[in-house]
C-alpha positions in Angstrom: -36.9 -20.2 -4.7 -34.2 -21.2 -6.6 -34.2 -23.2 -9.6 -31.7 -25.6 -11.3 -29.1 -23.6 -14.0 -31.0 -26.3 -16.5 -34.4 -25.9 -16.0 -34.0 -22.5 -16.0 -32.5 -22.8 -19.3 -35.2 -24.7 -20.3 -37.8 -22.6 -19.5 -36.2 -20.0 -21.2 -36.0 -22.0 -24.4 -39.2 -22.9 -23.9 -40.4 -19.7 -23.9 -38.3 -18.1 -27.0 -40.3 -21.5 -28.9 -44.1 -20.0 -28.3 -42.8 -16.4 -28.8 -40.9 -17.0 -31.9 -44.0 -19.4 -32.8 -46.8 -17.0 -31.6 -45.5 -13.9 -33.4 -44.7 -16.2 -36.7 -48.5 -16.9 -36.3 -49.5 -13.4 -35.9 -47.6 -12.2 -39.2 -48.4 -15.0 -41.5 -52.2 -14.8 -40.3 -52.8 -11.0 -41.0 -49.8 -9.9 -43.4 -49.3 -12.6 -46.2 -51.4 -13.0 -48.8 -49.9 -16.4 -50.0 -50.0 -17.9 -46.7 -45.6 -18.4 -46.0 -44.5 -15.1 -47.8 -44.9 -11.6 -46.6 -42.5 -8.4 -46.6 -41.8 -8.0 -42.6 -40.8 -11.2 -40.5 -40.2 -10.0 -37.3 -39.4 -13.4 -35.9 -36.2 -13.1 -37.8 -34.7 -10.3 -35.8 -36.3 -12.4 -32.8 -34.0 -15.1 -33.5 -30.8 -13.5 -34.4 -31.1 -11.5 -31.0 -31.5 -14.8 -28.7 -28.8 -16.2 -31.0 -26.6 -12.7 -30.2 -27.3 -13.4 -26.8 -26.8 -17.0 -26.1 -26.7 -19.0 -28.9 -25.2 -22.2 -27.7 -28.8 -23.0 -25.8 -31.3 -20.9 -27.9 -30.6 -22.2 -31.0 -32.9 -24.8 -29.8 -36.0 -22.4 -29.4 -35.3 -21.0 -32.5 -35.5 -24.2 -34.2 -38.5 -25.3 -32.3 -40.3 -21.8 -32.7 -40.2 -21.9 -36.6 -40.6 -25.4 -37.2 -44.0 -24.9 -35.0 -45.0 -21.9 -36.9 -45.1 -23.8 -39.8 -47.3 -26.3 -38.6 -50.0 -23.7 -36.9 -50.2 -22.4 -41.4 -51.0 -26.1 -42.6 -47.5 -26.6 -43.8 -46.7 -30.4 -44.0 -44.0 -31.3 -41.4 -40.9 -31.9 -44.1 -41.5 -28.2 -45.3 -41.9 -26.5 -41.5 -38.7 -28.6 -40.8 -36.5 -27.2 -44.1 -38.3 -23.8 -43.2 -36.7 -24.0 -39.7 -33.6 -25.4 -40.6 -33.1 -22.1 -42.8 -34.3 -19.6 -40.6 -32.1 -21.2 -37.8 -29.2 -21.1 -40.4 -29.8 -17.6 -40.9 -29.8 -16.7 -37.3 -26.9 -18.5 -36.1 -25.1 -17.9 -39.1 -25.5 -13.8 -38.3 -24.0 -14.2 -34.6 -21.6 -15.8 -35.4 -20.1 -13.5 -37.9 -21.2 -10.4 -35.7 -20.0 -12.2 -32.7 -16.6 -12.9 -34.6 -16.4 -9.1 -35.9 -14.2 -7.4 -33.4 -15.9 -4.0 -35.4 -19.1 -5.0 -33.4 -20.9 -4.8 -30.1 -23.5 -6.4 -29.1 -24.7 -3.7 -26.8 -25.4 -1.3 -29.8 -23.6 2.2 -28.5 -22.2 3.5 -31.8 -23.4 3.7 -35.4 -21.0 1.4 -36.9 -22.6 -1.5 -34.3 -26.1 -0.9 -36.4 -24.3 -0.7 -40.0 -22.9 -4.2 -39.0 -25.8 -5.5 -38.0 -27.9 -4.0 -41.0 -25.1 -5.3 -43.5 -24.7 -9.0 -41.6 -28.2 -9.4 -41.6 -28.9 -8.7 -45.1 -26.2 -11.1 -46.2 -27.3 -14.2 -43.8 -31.2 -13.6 -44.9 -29.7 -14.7 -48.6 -30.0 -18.3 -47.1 -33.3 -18.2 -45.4 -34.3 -16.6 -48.9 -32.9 -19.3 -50.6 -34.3 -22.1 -48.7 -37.8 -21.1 -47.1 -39.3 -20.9 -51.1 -37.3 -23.6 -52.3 -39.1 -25.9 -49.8 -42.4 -24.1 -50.9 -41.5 -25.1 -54.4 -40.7 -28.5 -53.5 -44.2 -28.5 -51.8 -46.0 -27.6 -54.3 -47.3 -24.4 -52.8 -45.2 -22.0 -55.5 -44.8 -22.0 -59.3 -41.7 -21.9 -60.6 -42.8 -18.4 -61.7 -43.3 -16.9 -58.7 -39.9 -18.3 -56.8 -37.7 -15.2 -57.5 -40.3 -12.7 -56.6 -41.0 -14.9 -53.4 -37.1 -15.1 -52.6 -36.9 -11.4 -52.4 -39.9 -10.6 -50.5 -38.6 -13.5 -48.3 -34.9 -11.8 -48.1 -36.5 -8.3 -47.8 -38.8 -9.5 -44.8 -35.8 -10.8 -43.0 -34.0 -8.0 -43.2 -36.8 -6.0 -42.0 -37.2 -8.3 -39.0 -33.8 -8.2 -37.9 -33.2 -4.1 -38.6 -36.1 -3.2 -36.5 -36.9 -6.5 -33.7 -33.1 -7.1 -33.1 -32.1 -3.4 -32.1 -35.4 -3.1 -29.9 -34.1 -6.8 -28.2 -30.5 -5.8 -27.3 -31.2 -2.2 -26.5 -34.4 -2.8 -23.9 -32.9 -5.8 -22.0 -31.6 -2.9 -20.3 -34.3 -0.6 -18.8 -33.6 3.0 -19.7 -32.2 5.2 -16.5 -33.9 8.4 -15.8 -36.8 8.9 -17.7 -39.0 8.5 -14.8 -37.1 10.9 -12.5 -39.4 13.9 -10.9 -37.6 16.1 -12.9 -37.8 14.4 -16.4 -41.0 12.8 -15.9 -43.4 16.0 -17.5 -41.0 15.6 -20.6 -41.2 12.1 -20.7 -45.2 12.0 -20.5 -45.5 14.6 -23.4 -43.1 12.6 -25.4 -44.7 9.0 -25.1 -48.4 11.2 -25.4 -47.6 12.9 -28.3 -45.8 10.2 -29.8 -49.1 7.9 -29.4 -51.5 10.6 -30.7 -49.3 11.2 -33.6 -48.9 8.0 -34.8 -52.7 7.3 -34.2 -53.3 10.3 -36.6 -51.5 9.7 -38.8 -51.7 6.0 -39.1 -54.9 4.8 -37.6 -56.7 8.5 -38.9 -58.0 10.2 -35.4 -59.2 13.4 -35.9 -60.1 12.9 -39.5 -62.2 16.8 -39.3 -59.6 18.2 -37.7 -56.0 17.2 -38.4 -56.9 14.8 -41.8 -55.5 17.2 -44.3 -52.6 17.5 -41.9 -51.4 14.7 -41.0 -48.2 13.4 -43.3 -45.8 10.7 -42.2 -42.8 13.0 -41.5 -44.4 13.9 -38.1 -43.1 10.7 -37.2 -39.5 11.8 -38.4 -39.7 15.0 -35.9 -40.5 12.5 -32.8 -37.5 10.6 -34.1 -35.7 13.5 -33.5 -37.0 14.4 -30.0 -36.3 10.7 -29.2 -32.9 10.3 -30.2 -31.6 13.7 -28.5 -33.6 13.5 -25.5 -34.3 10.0 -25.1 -31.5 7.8 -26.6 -31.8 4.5 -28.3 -34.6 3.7 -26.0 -36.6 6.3 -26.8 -36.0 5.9 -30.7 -36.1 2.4 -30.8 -39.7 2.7 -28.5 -41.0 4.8 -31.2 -40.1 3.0 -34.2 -41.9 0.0 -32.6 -45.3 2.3 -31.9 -45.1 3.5 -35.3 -44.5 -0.1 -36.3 -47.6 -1.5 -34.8 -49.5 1.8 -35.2 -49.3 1.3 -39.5 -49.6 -2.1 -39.1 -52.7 -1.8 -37.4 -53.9 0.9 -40.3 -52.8 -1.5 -42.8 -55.0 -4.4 -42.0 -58.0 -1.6 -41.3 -57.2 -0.1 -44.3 -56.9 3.3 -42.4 -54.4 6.1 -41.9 -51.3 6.8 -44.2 -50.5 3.6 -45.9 -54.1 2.3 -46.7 -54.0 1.2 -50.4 -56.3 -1.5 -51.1 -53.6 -3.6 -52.0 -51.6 -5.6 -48.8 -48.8 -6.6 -51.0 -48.1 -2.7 -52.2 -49.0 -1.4 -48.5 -46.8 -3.5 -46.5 -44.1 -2.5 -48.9 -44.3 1.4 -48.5 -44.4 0.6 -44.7 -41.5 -1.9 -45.3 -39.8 1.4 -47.0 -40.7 3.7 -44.7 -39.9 1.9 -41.1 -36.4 0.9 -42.9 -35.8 4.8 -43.9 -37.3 5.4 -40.4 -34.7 3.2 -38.4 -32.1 4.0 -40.8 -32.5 7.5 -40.0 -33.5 7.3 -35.9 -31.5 4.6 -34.7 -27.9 5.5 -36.0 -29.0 9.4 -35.1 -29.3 8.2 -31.8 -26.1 6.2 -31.5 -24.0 8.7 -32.7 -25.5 11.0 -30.2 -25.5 8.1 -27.4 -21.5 7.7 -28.4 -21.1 11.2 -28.2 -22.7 11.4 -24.6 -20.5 8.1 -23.6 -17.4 10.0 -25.0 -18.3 13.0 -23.2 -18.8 11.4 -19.9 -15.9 9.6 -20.0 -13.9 12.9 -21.2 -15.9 14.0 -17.8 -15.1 11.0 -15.7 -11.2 11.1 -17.3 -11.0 15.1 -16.6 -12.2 14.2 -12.6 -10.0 11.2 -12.0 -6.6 14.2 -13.4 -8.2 16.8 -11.0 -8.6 14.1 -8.3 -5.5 13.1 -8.9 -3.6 16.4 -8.8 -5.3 17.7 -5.9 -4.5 14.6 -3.8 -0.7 15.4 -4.8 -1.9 18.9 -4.7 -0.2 19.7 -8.1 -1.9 22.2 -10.3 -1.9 22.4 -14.2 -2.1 24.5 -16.8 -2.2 25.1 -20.4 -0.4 28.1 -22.1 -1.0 29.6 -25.5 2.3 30.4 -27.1 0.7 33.0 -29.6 -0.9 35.6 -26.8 0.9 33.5 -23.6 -2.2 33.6 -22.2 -2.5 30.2 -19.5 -5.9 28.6 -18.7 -5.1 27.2 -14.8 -6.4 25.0 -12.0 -7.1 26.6 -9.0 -4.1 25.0 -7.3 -2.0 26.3 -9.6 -2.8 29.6 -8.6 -3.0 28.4 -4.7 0.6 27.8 -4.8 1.4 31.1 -5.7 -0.6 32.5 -2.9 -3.9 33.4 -4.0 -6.8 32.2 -2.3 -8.7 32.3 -5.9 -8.6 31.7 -9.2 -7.4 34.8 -10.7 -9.6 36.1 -14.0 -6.4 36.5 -16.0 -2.8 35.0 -16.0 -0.1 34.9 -18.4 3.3 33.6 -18.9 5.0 37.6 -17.7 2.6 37.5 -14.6 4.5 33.7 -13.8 7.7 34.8 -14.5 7.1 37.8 -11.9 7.0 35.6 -9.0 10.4 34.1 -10.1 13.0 35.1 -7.7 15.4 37.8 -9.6 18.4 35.0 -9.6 16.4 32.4 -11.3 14.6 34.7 -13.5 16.9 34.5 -16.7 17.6 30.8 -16.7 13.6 29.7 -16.6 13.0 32.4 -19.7 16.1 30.9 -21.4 14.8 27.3 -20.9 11.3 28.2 -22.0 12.6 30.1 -25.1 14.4 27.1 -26.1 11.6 24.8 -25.5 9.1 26.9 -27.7 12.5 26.8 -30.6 12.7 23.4 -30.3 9.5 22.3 -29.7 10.8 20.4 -27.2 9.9 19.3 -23.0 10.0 22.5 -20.9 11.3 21.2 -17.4 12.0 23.9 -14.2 12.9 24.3 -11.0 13.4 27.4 -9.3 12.1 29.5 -6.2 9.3 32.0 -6.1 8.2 34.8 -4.2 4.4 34.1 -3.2 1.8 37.1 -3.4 2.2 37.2 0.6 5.9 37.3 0.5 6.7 33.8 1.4 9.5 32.4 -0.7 8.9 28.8 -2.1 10.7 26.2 -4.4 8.3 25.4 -7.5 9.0 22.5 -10.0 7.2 22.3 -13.2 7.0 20.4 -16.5 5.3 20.9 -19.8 5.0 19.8 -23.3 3.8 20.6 -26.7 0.9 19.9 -28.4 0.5 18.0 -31.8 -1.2 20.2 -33.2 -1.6 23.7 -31.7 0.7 26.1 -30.7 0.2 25.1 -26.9 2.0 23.7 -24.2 0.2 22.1 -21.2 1.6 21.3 -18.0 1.7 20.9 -14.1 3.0 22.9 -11.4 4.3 21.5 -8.0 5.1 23.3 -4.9 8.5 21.2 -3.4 9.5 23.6 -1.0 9.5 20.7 2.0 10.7 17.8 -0.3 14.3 20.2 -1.4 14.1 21.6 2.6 13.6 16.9 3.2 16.8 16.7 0.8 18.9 19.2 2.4 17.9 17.7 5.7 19.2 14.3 4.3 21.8 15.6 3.0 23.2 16.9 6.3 21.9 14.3 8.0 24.3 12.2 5.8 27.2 14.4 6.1 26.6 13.7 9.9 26.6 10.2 9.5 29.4 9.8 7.2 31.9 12.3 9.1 30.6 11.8 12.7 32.9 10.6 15.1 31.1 8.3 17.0 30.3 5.2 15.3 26.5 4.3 13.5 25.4 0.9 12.8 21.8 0.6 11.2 20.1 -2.8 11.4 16.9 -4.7 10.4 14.9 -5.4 13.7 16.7 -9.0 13.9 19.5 -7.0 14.3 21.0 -7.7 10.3 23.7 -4.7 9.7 22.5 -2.5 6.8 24.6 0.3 6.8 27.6 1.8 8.9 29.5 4.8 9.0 33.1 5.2 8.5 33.9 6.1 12.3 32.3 2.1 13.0 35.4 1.1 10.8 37.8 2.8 12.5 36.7 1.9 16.1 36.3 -1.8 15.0 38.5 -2.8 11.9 35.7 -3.8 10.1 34.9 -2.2 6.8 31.3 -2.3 5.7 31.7 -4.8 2.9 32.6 -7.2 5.8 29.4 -6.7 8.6 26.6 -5.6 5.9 24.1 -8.6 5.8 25.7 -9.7 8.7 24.3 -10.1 12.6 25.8 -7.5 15.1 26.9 -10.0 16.9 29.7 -10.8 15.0 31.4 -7.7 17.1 30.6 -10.1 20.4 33.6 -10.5 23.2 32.1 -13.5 24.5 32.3 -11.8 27.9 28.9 -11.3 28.5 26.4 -14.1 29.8 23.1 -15.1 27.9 21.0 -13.5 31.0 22.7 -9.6 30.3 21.5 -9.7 26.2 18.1 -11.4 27.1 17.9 -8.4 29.7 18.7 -5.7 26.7 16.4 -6.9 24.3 14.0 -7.1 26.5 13.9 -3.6 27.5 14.5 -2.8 23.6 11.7 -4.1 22.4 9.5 -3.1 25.4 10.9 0.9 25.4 12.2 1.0 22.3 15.8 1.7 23.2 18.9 0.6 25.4 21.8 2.7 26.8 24.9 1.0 28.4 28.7 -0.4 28.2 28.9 -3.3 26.7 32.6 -5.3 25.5 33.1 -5.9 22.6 35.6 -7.3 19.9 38.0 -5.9 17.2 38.2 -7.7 13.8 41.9 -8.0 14.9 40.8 -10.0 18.0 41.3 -6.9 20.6 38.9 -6.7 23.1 37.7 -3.2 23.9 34.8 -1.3 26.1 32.1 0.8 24.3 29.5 3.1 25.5 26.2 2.0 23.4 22.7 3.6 22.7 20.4 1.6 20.4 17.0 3.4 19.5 14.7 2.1 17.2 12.5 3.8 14.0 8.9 2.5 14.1 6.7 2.6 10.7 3.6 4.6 10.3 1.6 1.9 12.1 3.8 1.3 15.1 5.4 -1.1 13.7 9.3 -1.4 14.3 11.4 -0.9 11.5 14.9 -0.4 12.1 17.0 -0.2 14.8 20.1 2.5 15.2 23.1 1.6 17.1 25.5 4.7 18.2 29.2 3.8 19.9 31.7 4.8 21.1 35.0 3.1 22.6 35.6 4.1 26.3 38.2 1.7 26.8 41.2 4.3 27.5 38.7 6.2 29.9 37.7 3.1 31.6 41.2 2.3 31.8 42.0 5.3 33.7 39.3 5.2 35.9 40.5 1.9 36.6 43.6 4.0 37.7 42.3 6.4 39.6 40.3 4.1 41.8 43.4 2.0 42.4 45.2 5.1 43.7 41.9 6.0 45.6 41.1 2.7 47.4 44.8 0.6 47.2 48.0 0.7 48.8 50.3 1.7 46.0 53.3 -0.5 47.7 51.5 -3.6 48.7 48.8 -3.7 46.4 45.9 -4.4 48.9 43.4 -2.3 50.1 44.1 0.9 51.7 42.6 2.9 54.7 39.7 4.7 52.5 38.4 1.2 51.0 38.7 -0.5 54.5 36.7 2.3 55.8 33.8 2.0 53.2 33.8 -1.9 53.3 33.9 -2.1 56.9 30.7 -0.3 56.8 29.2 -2.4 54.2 30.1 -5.4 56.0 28.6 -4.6 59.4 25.7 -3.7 57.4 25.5 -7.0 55.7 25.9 -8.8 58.9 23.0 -7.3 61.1 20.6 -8.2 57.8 22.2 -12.0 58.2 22.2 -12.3 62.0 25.8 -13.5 61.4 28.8 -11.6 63.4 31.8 -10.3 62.1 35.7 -9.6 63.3 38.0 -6.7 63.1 41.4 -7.5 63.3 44.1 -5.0 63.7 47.5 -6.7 63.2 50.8 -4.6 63.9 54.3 -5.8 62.9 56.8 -5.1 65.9 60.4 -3.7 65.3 60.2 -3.5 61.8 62.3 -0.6 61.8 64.9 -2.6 62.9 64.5 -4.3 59.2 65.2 -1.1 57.3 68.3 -0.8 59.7 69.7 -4.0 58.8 68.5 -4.6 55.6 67.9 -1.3 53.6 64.3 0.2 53.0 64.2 -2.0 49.6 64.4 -5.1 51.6 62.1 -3.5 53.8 59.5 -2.5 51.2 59.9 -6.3 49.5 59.2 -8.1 53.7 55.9 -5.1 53.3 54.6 -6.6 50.4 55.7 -10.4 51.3 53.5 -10.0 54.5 50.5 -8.6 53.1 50.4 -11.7 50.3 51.0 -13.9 53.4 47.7 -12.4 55.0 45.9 -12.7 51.6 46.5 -16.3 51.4 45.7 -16.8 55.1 41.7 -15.5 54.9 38.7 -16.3 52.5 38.4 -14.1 49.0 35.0 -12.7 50.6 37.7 -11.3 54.0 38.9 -7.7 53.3 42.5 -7.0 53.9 44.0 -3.7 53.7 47.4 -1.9 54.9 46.4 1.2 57.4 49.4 2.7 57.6 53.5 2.2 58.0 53.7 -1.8 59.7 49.5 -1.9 60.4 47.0 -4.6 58.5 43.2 -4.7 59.6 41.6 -7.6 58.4 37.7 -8.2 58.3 36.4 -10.9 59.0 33.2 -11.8 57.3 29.9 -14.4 58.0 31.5 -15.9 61.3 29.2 -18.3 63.5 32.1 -19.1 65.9 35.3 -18.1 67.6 37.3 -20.8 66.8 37.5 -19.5 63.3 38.6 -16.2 64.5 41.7 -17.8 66.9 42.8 -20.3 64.4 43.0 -17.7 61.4 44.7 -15.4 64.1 47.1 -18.1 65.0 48.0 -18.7 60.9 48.7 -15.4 60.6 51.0 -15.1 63.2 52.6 -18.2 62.0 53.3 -16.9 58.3 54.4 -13.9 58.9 57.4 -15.6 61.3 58.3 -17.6 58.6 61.8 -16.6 57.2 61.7 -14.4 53.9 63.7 -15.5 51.0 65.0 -13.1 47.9 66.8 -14.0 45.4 66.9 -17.6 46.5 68.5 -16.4 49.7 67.3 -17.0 52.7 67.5 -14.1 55.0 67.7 -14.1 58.6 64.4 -12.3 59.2 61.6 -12.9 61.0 58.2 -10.7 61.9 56.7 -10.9 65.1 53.2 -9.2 65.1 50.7 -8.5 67.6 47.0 -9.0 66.7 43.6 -6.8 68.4 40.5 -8.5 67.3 37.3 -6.5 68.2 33.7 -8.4 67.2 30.7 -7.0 66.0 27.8 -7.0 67.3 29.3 -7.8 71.1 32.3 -5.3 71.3 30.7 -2.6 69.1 28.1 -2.2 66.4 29.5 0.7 64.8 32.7 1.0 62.8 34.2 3.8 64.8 34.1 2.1 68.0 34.8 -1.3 66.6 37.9 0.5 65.2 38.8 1.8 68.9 37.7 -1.6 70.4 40.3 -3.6 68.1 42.9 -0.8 69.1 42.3 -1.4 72.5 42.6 -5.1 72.4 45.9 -4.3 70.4 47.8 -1.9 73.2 46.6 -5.3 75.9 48.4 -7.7 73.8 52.5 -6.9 75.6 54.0 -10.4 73.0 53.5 -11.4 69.8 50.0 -13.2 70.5 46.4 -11.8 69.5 44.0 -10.5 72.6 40.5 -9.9 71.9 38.5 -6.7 73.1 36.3 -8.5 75.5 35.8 -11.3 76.8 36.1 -14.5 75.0 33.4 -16.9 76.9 30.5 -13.9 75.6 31.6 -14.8 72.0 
C-alpha cells in the first residue's frame, strides 16, 4: 500500500512527538529528584539526530515532544512551551551548525565527526541551559539559589543526551553487515553474551558469592575494546547503550557499581563514566572504522590499477634505487617470457634482456634519471627468456620521499610492427602510380595521393570536402551510376571504365576499382577509389580494331566484320521471324578508271561510292568493301521485297551519278551489277547465302540487280 509523501511525514512526526515525549517521561519520572532537572537527558540527543536528519519537518515533533513532556510532570502550559521552545532551539541550532561544518558528517566514519558533534553539542546545550531553569524560575519551581547549579546539571544532561543517543541514532539507521554471517556468528553470540553478563555483574550485582569482589567497572572498558576492533561503531555504540541502561537500572535499585544512596551523586559518576566510556569507545572505533574504509579503498584503488593494467596488459613495477631490487606484477614478468612471477628481479637481470645495441643508451637514460631525479622514459627491444625478440616501452618516476621509482612496462612489439606497416603503407600511397582517392560513404573526398593530381589536375586542396563527382564527364546516364552504387553498397566494391573529366576540361577514360572499409560492427566506413587513366590504351585499341574490322581506303567495314555481322544478323532475324538480304554489288570496268584517270582518282571514285551506298541504306544496314570494286550490303528486319528492289534501284542510281573533284565535274560514271540472296528462302546459313548472292551476281549480264531465286517465293 502506498501512502501519500505527507502523511507519511506525518506519521513520522507523529511518532518522533510520543518517543521524544515518552522517553522525557521515563527520565524525569525515575532520575530527577526536583522533578524538571536531572544529569542525563537523552531526549536531547533524540532531538538533535531527527533534526541531523531532516530538520525542515521534524522540528515539529521535536517541539511537540517536549512541550508534551512537560505537561505529563505537572508543568503549567507557558513553562512546557518555553521549555520546548529551548530544547528545540538547541536541537536545530546544533544541525545547523554541524550541517554547515564542511569538517563534519553526518554518517559518523571518522573521529573528528564525534569531536564535532561532542564540541557543537556542548555549545548549543548553553541555550537549553539557559532557558529550561529560567522558565522554572519564572514559575516558581526554583530559587534564585539554586538556578546556576540547575543550569549546569541542565547543560551537562544535554550533553550527555546528545554524546551517547545521537551517535547510537545515526550509526544504527543502518543495520550492521556481517555479524550474523555462519562464520562470525559464534563470535558475535559470545560478544553480546558476555557483554550482557558483564554489565549485569557489574551493574545490576549477579553473582554477588562468586564474582562480587571482582567485579570493577573497567570490564566494561575491555568489551569496548572487543567491540570497537571486531565490531565497529555498531558494536561500541550497542554496548555503551547496555551499559547505559544496565547502571541505570542499578541506580534506581540501588545495586551494582554505582549504588550510593544518593541519586544526585550516583547519576553523576555514571554521567562521568558513560562520557569517559564513549569518549574512549566511540572515537576508538572510528579511527579504526576509517582505517578499515581507507584500507578498502587502498584495496578497491590497488584492483581497479591491476584491472586496469591487465586489460591493457601493462605490467608495473617499483624499483629500489639503494639495492635495485624491483617488486613486479606478474605481467611484468609475462612480457619477458616467464610463465611466473619470478622470486627475485633486479634492475641487472632487466637490463639482461636488453638487446646488446640498446643496452648502453637505457643505462645512460636511467643513470641520468636517478642524477636528476627526473622521468625515466624507454623504448628499446628485448630478447624474451624463450628467445623471441620484442619491442618494450616503459616509463617511471620518482618518489617524494623514498629513494624509489615506480613504473609500468608495455610490450609494443605489434603497435611499432602497426607503424611500420603504416608507414609503408603510406609510402605506397604517396609514391604509387596509380591514383587513390579516399572518401566518406557519401562519397566526400578526404584524402588523395599525388598520382590523383597528376592524372586529373586537381591538387588536393581543390577536391578535399568535395563530392567525387566533381571529376564527372557528363557522358554517363543516371541508370549506369544508380547501377554502380547499387552493386557497391550491396558487395562492397565496383570494378569498371568509367569517363571522366580533367580540371582543364579534357575528357579522359579510367579503369576504376572502389572497395569499401567497414567498422568493427559492419558498418561501412569509408570507401577507397583506385585509378588509373587508359585513355592512350583505349585509344589504340580503338586502332587496332579499325585495322581489324575496316577498309583502311574507304572507311567502311571490311570482309572480317561483314563476316561476323552477317552472322549476327541471321541470328537476329530467325529470333524475330523477320527476313534479311545479302547484296553483293560489283562495279564493272573500273579499271578502265585507273586507266584514264590515275589510281588517285581511282581511290577518291572508291571512297565516293562506298559514302554513296552509306547514305542509300538505314544506320542499322551493314556495308562493307570485300575486296578490289566489290560491296556486300546487309540488309536488316525486311517484311517485303519491294524494299529490297527499290534500295537496289537507288543504289544503282547513285553510283551513275557523275563524280565531281575539285569542283570539276569529271566525265565518269559507274555502272554496277547487284546479286541479292535472302535469308531464310535462298539460304539460312552465311556461307551459302554468300554463294547464293554470288550466283545471282554472275546471272545479272547489264548493270541491273537479279536475285538468287525466284522473286514471286519472296
Amino acid at each position: 500500500m502506498n501512502l501519500p509523501p505527507r502523511l507519511i511525514i506525518g506519521l513520522k512526526i507523529i511518532g518522533l512527538t510520543l518517543m521524544y515525549a515518552g522517553l522525557a517521561k521515563l527520565v524525569l519520572a525515575y532520575f530527577s529528584d526536583r522533578g524538571n532537572i536531572t544529569l542525563i537527558w537523552f531526549p536531547a540527543g533524540l532531538g538533535l539526530a531527527a533534526m541531523l536528519i531532516n530538520a525542515k519537518h521534524y522540528w515539529a515533533g521535536v517541539l511537540l515532544g517536549a512541550f508534551w513532556a512537560g505537561l505529563l510532570v505537572d508543568d503549567p502550559w507557558t513553562t512546557s512551551a518555553c521549555i520546548a521552545a529551548g530544547n528545540t532551539l538547541e536541537s536545530w541550532l546544533g544541525a545547523w551548525l554541524l550541517l554547515g561544518n564542511p569538517g563534519f558528517s553526518i554518517k559518523l566514519r571518522h573521529p573528528r565527526d564525534f569531536a564535532w558533534l561532542a564540541a557543537t553539542g556542548s555549545v548549543t546545550a548553553c541555550f537549553s541551559a539557559l532557558i529550561g531553569p529560567m522558565s522554572l524560575l519564572l514559575g516558581g519551581y526554583l530559587t534564585l539559589a539554586l538556578l546556576l547549579p540547575s543550569m549546569l546539571h541542565w547543560w551537562m544532561a544535554d550533553v550527555f543526551g546528545i554524546a551517547l543517543a545521537t551517535p547510537c541514532i545515526l550509526i544504527w539507521r543502518k543495520w550492521p553487515a556481517g555479524w550474523f554471517h555462519i562464520k562470525r556468528l559464534p563470535e558475535t553470540a559470545a560478544f553480546l553474551a558476555l557483554s550482557f553478563f558483564s554489565g549485569q555483574t557489574v551493574f545490576l550485582g549477579w553473582f554477588p558469592s562468586v564474582a562480587g569482589q571482582y567485579a570493577r567497572g573497567y570490564w566494561t572498558f575491555l568489551f569496548v575494546v572487543w567491540a570497537a576492533a571486531r565490531f565497529g561503531r555498531h558494536g561500541v555504540i550497542l554496548l555503551i547503550c547496555i551499559t547505559a541502561v544496565q547502571s541505570l537500572w542499578g541506580l534506581e535499585r540501588q545495586i551494582g557499581l554505582f549504588a550510593s544512596g544518593d541519586l544526585q551523586s550516583g547519576l553523576l559518576n555514571i554521567w562521568l563514566y558513560l562520557l569517559v566510556l564513549a569518549s574512549v569507545g566511540i572515537p576508538l572505533a572510528l579511527m579504526l572504522y576509517d582505517r578499515e574504509q581507507k584500507a578498502l579503498a587502498l584495496q578497491e584503488s590497488e584492483n581497479r590499477l591491476s584491472f586496469a593494467l591487465q586489460t591493457i596488459d601493462t605490467g608495473a613495477w617499483d624499483l629500489d634505487l639503494e639495492t635495485e631490487a624491483i617488486l613486479r606484477t606478474p605481467i611484468h614478468d609475462r612480457i619477458f617470457g616467464y610463465d611466473f612471477l619470478l622470486p627475485a628481479w633486479n634492475y641487472q637481470a632487466f637490463l639482461g634482456h636488453v638487446v646488446p645495441e640498446h643496452r648502453d643508451s637505457v643505462d645512460n637514460d636511467f643513470r641520468r634519471a636517478c642524477r636528476e631525479r627526473s622521468n625515466w622514459n624507454f623504448e628499446c627491444r628485448i630478447r624474451r627468456v624463450d628467445g623471441e625478440i620484442r619491442w618494450i616501452r616503459g616509463s617511471g618516476r620518482h618518489h617524494s620521499l623514498n629513494p624509489r621509482i615506480t613504473g609500468i612496462i608495455q610490450d609494443v612489439t605489434s603497435k611499432k610492427l602497426a607503424d611500420e606497416n603504416r608507414q609503408l603503407a603510406m609510402l605506397f600511397y604517396q609514391n604509387c602510380n596509380e591514383a587513390m582517392m579516399i572518401t566518406e560513404v557519401d562519397a566526400t573526398i578526404i584524402s588523395v595521393n599525388p598520382a590523383f593530381s597528376e592524372i586529373t589536375g586537381y591538387e588536393a586542396g581543390d577536391v578535399i570536402g568535395k563530392n567525387a563527382s566533381i571529376l564527372g564527364s557528363g557522358r554517363h546516364d543516371a541508370a549506369f551510376f544508380q547501377d554502380m552504387w547499387q552493386t557497391i553498397n550491396s558487395q562492397g566494391q565496383w570494378r569498371g571504365e568509367i569517363w571522366n573529366r580533367r580540371k582543364n576540361g579534357e575528357l579522359y577514360v579510367e579503369q576504376l576499382s572502389i572497395n569499401t572499409v567497414f567498422d568493427a560492427s559492419g558498418l561501412p566506413l569509408r570507401r577507397i577509389g583506385l585509378f588509373f587513366d587508359i585513355t592512350q590504351r583505349k585509344l589504340n585499341e580503338e586502332q587496332l580494331r579499325k585495322q581489324a574490322y575496316f577498309d583502311p581506303l574507304t572507311g567502311i567495314g571490311n570482309r572480317r566484320m561483314f563476316c561476323d555481322r552477317l552472322e549476327q544478323e541471321i541470328k537476329k532475324g530467325q529470333r524475330s521471324g523477320l527476313f534479311l538480304a545479302l547484296l553483293l554489288i560489283d562495279i564493272d570496268k573500273f579499271k578502265d578508271v585507273n586507266d584514264r584517270f590515275g589510281y588517285t582518282t581511282g581511290d577518291y571514285a572508291l571512297r565516293e561510292a562506298a559514302q554513296r551506298i552509306l547514305r542509300s541504306v538505314r544506320e542499322t544496314d551493314v556495308v562493307a568493301r570485300m575486296d578490289g570494286v566489290e560491296f556486300a550490303l546487309v540488309l536488316t528486319d525486311l517484311e517485303k521485297i519491294d524494299h529490297i528492289e527499290r534500295i537496289a534501284d537507288t543504289i544503282i542510281q547513285k553510283l551513275g551519278e557523275p563524280f565531281i573533284i575539285d569542283d570539276q565535274t569529271l566525265d565518269l560514271q559507274l555502272h554496277s551489277r547487284i546479286g541479292i540472296a535472302v535469308c531464310p528462302n535462298d539460304a539460312g546459313e552465311a556461307g551459302r547465302l554468300q554463294q547464293a548472292a554470288a550466283q545471282a551476281l554472275k546471272k545479272c549480264r547489264n548493270p541491273g540487280y537479279a536475285f538468287a531465286g525466284t522473286r514471286d517465293t519472296i
